[in-house]
HTML snippet that shows the backbone in 3Dmol.js (N, CA, C, O; Angstrom):
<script src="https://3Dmol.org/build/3Dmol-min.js"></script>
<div id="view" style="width:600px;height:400px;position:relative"></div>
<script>
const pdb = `
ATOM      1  N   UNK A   1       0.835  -1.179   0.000  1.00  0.00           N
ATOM      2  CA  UNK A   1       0.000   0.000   0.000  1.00  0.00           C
ATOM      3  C   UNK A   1       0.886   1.250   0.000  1.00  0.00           C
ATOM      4  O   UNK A   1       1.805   1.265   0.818  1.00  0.00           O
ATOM      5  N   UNK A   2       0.716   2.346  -0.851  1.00  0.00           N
ATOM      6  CA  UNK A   2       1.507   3.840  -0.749  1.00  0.00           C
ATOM      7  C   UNK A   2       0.504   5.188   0.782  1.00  0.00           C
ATOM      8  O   UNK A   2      -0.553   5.730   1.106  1.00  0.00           O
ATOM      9  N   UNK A   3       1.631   5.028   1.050  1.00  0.00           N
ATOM     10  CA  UNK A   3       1.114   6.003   2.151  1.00  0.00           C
ATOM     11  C   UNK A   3       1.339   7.647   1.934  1.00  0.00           C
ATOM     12  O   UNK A   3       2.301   7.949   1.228  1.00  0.00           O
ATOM     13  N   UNK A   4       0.600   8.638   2.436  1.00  0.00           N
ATOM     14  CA  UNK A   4       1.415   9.536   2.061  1.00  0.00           C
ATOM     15  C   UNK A   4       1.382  10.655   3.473  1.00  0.00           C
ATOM     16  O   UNK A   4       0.204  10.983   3.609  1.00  0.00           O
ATOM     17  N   UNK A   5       2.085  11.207   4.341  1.00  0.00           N
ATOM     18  CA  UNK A   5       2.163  11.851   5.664  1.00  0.00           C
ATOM     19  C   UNK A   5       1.881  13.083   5.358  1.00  0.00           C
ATOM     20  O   UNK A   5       1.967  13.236   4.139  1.00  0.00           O
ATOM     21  N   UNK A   6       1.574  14.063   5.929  1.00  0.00           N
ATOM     22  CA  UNK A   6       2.079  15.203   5.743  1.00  0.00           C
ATOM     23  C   UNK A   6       2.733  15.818   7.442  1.00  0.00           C
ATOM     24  O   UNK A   6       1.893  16.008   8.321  1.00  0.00           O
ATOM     25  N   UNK A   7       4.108  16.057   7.724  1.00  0.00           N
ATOM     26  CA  UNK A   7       4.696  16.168   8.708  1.00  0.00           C
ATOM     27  C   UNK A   7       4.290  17.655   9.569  1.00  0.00           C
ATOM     28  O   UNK A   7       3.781  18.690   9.137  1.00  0.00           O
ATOM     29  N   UNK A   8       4.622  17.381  10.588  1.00  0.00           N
ATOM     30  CA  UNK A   8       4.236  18.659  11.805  1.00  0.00           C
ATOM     31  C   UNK A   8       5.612  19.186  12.145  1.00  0.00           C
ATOM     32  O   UNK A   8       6.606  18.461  12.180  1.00  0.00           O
ATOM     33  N   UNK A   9       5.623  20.523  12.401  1.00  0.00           N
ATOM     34  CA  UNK A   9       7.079  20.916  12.894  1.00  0.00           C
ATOM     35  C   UNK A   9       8.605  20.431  12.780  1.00  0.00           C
ATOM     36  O   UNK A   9       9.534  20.398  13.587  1.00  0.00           O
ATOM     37  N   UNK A  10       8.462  20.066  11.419  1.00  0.00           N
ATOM     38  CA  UNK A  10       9.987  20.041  10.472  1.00  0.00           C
ATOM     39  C   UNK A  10      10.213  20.601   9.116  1.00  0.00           C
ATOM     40  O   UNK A  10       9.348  21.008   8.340  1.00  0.00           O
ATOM     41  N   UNK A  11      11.512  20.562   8.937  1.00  0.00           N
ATOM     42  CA  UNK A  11      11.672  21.012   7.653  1.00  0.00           C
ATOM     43  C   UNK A  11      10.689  20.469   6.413  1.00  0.00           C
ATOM     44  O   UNK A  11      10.227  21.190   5.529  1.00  0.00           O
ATOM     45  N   UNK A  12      10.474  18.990   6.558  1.00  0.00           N
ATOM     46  CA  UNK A  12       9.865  18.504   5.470  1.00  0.00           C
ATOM     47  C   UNK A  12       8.858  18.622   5.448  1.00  0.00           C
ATOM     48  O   UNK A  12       8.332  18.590   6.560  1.00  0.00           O
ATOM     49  N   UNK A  13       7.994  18.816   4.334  1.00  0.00           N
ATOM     50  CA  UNK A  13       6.620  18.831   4.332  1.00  0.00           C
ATOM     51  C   UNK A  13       5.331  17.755   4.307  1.00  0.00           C
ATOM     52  O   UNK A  13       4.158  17.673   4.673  1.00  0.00           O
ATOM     53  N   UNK A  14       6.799  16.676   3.337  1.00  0.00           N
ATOM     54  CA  UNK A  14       5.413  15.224   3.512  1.00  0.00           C
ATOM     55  C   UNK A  14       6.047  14.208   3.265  1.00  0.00           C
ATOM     56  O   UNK A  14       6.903  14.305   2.386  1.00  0.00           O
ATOM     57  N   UNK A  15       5.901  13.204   3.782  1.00  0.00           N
ATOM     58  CA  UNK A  15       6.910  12.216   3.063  1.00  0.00           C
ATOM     59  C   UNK A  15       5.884  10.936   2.491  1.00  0.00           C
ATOM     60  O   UNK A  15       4.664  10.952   2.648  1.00  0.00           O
ATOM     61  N   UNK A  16       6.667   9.793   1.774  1.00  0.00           N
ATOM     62  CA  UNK A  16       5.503   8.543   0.702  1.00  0.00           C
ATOM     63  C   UNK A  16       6.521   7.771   1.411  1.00  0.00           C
ATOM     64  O   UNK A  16       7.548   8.070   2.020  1.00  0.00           O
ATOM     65  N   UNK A  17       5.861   6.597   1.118  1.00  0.00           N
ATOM     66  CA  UNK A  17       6.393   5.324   1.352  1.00  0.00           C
ATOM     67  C   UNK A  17       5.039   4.481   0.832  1.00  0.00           C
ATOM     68  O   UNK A  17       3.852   4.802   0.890  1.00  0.00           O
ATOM     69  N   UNK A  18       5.703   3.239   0.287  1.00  0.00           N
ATOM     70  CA  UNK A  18       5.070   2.201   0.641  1.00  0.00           C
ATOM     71  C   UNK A  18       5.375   1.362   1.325  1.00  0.00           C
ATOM     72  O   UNK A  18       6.591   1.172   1.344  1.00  0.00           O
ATOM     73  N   UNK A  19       4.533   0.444   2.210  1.00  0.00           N
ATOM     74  CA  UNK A  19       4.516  -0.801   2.741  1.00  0.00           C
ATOM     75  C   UNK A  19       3.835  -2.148   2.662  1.00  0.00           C
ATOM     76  O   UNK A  19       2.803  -2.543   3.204  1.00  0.00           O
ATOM     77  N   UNK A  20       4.792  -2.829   1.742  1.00  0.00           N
ATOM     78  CA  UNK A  20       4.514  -4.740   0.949  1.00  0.00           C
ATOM     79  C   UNK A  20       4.784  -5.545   2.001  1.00  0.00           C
ATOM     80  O   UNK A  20       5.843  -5.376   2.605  1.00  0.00           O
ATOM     81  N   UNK A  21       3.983  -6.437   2.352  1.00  0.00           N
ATOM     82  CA  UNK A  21       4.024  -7.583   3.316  1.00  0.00           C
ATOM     83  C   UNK A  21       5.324  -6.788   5.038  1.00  0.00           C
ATOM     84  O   UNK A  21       6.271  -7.396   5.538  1.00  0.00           O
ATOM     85  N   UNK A  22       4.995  -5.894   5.298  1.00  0.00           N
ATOM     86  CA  UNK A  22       5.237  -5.086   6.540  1.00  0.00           C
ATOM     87  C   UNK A  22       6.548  -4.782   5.798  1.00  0.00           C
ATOM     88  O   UNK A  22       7.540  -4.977   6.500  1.00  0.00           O
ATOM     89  N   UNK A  23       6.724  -4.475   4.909  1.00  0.00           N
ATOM     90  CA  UNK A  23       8.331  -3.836   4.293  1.00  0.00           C
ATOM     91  C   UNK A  23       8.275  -3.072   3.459  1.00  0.00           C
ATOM     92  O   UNK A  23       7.704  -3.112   2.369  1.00  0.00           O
ATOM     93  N   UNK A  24       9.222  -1.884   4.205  1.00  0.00           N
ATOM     94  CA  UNK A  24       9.180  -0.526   3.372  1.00  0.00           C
ATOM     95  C   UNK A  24       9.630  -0.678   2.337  1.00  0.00           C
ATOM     96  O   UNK A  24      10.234  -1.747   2.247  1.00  0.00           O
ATOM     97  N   UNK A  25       9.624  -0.015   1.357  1.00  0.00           N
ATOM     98  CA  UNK A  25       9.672   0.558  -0.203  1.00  0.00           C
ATOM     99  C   UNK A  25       9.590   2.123  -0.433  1.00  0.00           C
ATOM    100  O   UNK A  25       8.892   2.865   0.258  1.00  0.00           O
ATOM    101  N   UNK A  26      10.399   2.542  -1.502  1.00  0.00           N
ATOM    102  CA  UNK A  26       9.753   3.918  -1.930  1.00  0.00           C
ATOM    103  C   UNK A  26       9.563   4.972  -1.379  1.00  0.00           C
ATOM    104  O   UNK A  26       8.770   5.833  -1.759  1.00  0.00           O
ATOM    105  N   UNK A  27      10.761   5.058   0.248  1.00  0.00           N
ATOM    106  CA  UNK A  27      10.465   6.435   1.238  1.00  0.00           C
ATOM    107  C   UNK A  27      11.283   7.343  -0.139  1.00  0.00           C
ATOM    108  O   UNK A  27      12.139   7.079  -0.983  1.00  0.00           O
ATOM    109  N   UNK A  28      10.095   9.007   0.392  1.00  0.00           N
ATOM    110  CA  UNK A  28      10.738  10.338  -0.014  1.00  0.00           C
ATOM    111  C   UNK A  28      10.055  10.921   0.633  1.00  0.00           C
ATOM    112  O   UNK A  28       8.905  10.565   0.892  1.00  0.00           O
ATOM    113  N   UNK A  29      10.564  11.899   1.028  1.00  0.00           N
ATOM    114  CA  UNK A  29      10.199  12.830   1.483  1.00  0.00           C
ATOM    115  C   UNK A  29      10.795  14.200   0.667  1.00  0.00           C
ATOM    116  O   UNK A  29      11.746  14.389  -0.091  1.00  0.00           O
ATOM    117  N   UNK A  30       9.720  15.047   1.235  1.00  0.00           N
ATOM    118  CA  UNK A  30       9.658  16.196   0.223  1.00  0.00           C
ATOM    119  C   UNK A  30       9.629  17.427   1.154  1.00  0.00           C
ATOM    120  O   UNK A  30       8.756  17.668   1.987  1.00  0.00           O
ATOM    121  N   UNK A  31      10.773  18.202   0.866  1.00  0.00           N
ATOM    122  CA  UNK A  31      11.678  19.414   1.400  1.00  0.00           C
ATOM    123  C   UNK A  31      12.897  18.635   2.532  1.00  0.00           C
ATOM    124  O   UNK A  31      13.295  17.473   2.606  1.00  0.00           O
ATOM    125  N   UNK A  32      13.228  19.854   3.309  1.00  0.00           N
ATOM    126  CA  UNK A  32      13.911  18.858   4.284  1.00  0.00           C
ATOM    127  C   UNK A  32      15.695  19.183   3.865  1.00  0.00           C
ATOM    128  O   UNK A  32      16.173  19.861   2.956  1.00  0.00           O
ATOM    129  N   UNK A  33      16.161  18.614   4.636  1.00  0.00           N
ATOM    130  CA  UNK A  33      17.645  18.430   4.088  1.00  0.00           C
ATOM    131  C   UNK A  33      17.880  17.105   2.908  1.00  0.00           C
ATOM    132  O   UNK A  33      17.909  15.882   3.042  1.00  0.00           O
ATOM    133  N   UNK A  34      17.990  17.805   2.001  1.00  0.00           N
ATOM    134  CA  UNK A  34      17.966  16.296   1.111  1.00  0.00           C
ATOM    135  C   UNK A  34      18.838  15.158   0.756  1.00  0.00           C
ATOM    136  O   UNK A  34      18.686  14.311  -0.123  1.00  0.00           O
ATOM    137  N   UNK A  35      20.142  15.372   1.951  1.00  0.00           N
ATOM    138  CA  UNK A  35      21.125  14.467   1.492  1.00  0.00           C
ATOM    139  C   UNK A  35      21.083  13.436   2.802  1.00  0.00           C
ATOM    140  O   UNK A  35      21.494  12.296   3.015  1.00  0.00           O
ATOM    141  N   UNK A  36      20.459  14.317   3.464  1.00  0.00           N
ATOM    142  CA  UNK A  36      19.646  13.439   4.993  1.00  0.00           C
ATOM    143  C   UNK A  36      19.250  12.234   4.600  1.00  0.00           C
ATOM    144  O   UNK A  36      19.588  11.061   4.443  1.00  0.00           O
ATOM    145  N   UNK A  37      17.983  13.385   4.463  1.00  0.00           N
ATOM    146  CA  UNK A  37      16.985  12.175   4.296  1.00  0.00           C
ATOM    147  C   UNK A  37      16.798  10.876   3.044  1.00  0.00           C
ATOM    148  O   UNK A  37      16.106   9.858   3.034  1.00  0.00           O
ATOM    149  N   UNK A  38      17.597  11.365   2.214  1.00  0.00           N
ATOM    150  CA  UNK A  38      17.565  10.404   0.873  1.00  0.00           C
ATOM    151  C   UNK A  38      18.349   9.206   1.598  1.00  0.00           C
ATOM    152  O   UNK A  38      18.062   8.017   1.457  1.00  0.00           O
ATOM    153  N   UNK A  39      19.539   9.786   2.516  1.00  0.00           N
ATOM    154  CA  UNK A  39      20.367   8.728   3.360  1.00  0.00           C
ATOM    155  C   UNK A  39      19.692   7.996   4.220  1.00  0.00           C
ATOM    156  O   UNK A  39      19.906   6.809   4.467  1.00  0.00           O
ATOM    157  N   UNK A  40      19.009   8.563   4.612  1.00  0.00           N
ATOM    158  CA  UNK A  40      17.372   7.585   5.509  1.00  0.00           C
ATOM    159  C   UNK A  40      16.974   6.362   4.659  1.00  0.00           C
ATOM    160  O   UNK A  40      17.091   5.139   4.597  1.00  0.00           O
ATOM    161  N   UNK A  41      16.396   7.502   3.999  1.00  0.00           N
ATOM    162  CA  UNK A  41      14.994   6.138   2.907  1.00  0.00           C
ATOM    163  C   UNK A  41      16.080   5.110   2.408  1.00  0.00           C
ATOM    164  O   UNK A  41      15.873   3.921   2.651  1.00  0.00           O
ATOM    165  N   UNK A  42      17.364   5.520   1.645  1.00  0.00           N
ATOM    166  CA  UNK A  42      18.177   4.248   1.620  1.00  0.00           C
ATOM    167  C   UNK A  42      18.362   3.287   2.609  1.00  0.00           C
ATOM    168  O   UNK A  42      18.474   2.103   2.290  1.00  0.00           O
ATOM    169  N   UNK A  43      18.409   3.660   3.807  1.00  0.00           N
ATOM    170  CA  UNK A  43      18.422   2.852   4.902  1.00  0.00           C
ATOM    171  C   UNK A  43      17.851   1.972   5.564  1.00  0.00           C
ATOM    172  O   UNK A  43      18.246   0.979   6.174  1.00  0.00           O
ATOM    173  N   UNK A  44      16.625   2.550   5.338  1.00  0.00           N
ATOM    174  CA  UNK A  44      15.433   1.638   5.756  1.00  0.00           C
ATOM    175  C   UNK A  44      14.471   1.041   4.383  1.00  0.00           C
ATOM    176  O   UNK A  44      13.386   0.484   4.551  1.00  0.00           O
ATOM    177  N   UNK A  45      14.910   1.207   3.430  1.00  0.00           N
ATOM    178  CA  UNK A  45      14.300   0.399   2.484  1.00  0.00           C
ATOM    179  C   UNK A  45      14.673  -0.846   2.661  1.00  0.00           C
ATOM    180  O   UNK A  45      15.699  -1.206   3.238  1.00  0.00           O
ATOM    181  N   UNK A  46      13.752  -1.619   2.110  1.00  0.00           N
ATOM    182  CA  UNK A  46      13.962  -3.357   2.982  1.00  0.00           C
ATOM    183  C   UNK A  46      13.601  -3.833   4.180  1.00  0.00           C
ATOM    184  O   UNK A  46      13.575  -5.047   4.379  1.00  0.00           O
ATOM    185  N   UNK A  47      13.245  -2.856   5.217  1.00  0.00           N
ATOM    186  CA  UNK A  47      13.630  -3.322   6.295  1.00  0.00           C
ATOM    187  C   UNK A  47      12.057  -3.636   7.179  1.00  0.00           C
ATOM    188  O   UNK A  47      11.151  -3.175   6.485  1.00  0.00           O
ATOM    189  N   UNK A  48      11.565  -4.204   8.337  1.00  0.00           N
ATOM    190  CA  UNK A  48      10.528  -4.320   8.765  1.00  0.00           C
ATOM    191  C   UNK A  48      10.038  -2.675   9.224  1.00  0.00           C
ATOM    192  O   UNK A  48      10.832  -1.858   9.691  1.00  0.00           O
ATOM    193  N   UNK A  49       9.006  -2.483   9.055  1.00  0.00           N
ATOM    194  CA  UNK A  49       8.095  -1.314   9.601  1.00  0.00           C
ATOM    195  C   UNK A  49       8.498  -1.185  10.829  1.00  0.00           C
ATOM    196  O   UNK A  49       9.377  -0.381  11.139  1.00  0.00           O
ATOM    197  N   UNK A  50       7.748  -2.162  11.893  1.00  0.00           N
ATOM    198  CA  UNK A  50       8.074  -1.848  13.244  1.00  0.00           C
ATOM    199  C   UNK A  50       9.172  -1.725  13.777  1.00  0.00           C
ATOM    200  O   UNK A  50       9.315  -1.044  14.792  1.00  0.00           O
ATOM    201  N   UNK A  51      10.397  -2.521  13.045  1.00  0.00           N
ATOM    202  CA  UNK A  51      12.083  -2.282  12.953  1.00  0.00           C
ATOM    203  C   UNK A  51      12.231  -0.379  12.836  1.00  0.00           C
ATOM    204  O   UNK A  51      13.055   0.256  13.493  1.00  0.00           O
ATOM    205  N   UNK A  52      11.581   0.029  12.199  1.00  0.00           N
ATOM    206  CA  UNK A  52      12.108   0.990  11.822  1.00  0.00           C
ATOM    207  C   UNK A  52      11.248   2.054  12.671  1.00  0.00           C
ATOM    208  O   UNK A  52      11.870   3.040  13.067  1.00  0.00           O
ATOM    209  N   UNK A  53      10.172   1.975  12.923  1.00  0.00           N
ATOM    210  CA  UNK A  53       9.580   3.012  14.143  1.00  0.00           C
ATOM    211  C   UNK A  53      10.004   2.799  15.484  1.00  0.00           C
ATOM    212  O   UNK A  53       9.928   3.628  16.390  1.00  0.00           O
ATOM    213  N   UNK A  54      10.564   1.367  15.579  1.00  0.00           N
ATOM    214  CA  UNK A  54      11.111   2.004  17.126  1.00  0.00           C
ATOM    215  C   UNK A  54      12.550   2.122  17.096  1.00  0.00           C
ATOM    216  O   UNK A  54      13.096   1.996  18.192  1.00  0.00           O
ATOM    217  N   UNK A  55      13.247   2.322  16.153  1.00  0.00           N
ATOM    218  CA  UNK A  55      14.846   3.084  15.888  1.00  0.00           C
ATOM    219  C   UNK A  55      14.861   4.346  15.908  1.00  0.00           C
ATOM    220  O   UNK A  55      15.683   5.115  16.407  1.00  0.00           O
ATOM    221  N   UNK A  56      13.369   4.652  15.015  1.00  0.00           N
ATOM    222  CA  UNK A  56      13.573   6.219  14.771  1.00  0.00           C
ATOM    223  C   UNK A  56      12.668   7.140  15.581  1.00  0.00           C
ATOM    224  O   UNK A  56      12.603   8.361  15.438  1.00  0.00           O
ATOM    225  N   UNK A  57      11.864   6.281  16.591  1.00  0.00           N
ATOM    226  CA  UNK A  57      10.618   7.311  17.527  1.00  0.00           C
ATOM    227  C   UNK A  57      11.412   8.233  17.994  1.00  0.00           C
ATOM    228  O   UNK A  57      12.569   8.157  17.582  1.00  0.00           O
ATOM    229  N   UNK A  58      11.213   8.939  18.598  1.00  0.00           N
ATOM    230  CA  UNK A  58      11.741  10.088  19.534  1.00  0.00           C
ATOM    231  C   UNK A  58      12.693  10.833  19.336  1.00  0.00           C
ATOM    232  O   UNK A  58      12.981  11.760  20.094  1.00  0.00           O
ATOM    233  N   UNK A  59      13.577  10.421  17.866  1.00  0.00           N
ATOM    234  CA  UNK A  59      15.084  11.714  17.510  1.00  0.00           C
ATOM    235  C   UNK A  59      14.548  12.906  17.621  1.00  0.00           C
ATOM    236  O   UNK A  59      13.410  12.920  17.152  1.00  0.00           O
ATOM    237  N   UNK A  60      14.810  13.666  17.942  1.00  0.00           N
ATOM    238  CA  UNK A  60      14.792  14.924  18.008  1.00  0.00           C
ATOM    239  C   UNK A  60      16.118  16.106  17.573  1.00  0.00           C
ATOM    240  O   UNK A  60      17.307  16.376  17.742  1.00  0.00           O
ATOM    241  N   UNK A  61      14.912  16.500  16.930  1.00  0.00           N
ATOM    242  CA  UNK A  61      16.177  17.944  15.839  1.00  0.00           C
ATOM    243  C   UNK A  61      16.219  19.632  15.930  1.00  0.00           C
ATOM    244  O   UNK A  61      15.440  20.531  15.612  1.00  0.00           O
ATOM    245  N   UNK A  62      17.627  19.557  16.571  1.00  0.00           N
ATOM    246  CA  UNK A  62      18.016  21.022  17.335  1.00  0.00           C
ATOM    247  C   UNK A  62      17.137  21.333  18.873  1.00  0.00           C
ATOM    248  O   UNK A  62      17.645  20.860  19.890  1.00  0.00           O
ATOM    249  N   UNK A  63      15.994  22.028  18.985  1.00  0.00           N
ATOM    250  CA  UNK A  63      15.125  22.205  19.991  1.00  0.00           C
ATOM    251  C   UNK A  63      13.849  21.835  20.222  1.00  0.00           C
ATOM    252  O   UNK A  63      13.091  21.892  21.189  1.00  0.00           O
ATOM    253  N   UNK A  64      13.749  21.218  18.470  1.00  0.00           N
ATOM    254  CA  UNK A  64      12.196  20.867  18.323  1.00  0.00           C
ATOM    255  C   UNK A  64      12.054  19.384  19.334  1.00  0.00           C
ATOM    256  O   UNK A  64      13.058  18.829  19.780  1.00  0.00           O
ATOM    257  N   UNK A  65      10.794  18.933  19.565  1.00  0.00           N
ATOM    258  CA  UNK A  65      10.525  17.877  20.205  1.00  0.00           C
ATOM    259  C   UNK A  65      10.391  16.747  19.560  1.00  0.00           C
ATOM    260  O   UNK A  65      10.010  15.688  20.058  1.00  0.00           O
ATOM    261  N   UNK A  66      10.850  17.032  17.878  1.00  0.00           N
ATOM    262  CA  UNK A  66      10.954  15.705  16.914  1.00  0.00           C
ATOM    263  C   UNK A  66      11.240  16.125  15.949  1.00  0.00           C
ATOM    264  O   UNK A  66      11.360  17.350  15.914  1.00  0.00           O
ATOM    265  N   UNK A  67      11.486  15.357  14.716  1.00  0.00           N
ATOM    266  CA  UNK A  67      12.220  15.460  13.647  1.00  0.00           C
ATOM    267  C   UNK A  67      12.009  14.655  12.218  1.00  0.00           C
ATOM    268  O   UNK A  67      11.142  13.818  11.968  1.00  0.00           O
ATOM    269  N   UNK A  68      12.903  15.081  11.480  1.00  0.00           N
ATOM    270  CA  UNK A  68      12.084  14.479  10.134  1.00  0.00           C
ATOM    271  C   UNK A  68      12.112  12.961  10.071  1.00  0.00           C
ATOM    272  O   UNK A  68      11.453  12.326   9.247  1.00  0.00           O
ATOM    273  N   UNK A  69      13.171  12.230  11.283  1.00  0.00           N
ATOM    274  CA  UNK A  69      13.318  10.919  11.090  1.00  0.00           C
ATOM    275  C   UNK A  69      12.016  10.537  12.308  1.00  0.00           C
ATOM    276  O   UNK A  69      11.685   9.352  12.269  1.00  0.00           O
ATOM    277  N   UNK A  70      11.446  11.189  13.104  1.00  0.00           N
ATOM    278  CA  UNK A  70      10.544  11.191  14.198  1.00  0.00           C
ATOM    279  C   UNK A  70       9.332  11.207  13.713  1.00  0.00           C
ATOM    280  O   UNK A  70       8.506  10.555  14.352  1.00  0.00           O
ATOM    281  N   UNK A  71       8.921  11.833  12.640  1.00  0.00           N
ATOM    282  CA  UNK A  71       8.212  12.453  11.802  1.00  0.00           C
ATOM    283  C   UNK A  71       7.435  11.299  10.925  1.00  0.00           C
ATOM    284  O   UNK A  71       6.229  11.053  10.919  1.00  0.00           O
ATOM    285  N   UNK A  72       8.762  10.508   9.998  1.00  0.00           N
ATOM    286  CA  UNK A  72       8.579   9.051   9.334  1.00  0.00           C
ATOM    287  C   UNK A  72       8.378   7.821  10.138  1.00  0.00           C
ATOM    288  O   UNK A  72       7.861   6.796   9.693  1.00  0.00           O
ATOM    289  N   UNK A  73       8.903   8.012  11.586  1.00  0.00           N
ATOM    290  CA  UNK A  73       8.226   6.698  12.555  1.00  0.00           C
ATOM    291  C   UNK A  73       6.816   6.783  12.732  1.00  0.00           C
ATOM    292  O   UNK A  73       6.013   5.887  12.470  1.00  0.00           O
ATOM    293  N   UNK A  74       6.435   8.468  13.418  1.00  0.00           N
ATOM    294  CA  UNK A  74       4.584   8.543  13.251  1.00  0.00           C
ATOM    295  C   UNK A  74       4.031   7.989  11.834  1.00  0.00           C
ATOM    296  O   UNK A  74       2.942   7.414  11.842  1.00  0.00           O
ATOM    297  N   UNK A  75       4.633   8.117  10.796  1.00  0.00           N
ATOM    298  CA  UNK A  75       3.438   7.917   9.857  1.00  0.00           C
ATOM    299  C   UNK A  75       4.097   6.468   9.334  1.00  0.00           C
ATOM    300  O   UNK A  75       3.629   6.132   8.246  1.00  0.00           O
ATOM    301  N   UNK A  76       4.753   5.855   9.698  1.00  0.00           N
ATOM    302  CA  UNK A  76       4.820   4.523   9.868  1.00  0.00           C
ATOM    303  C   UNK A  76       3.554   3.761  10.871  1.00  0.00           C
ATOM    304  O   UNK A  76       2.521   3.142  10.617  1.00  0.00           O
ATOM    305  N   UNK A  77       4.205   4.150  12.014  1.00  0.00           N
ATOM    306  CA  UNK A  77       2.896   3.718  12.842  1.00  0.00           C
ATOM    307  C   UNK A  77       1.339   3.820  12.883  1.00  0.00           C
ATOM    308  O   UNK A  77       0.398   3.248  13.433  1.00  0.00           O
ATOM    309  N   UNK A  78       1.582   4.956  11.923  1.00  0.00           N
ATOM    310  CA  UNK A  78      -0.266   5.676  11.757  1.00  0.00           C
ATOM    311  C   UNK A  78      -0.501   4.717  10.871  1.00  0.00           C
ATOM    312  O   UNK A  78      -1.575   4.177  11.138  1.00  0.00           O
ATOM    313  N   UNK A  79       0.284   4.020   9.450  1.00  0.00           N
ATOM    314  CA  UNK A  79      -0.011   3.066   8.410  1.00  0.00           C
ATOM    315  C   UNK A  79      -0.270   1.692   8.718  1.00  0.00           C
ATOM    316  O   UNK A  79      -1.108   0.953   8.203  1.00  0.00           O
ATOM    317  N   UNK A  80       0.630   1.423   9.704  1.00  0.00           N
ATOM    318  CA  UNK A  80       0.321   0.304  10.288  1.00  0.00           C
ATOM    319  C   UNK A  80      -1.148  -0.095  11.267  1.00  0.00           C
ATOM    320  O   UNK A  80      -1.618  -1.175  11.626  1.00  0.00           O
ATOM    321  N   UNK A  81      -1.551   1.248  11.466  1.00  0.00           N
ATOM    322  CA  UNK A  81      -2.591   0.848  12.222  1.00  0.00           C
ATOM    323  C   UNK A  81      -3.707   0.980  11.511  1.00  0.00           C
ATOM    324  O   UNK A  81      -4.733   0.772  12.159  1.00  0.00           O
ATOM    325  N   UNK A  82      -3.872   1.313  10.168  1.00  0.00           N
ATOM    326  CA  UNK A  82      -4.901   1.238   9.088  1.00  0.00           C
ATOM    327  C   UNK A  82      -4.700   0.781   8.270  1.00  0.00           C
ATOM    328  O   UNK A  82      -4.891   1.132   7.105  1.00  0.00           O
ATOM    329  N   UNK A  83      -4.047  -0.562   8.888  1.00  0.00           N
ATOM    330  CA  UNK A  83      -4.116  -1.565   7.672  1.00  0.00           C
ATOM    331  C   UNK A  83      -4.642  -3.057   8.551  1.00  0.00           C
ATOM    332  O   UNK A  83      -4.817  -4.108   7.934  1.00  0.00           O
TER     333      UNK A  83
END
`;
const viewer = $3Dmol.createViewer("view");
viewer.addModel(pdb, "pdb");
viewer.setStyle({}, {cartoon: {color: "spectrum"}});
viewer.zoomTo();
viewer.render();
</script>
């Protein structure tokens, strides 16, 4: 299934992914630091969903209370729970 977020209090504005038999595919996110986050979605492509929301819950970036990798665990978890 393609998901699509739209993020709260970060640089990025939204990020996609899909998720095939609980495995990511196809993260982007859109704005943001882009050499970041492209280094992200490489990272976790392949990998289990829930693997990857509880690695990335709670980072937090500069002063904010979360971040663009904090950001892609919520809407991991939000996908997982409407499916």
């Amino acid at each position: 299934m393609h998901y699509t977020y739209k993020t709260h209090g970060v640089c990025s504005t939204q990020i996609e992914f899909d998720i095939e038999n609980e495995i990511l595919r196809n993260c982007k996110f859109y704005g943001g630091c882009n050499g970041n986050l492209k280094g992200i979605c490489r990272l976790i492509e392949g990998r289990r969903a829930n693997e990857v929301v509880n690695i990335l819950s709670g980072v937090e970036c500069g002063f904010k209370n979360t971040s663009c990798p904090d950001q892609l665990s919520r809407a991991i978890a939000e996908a997982l729970q409407n499916t």
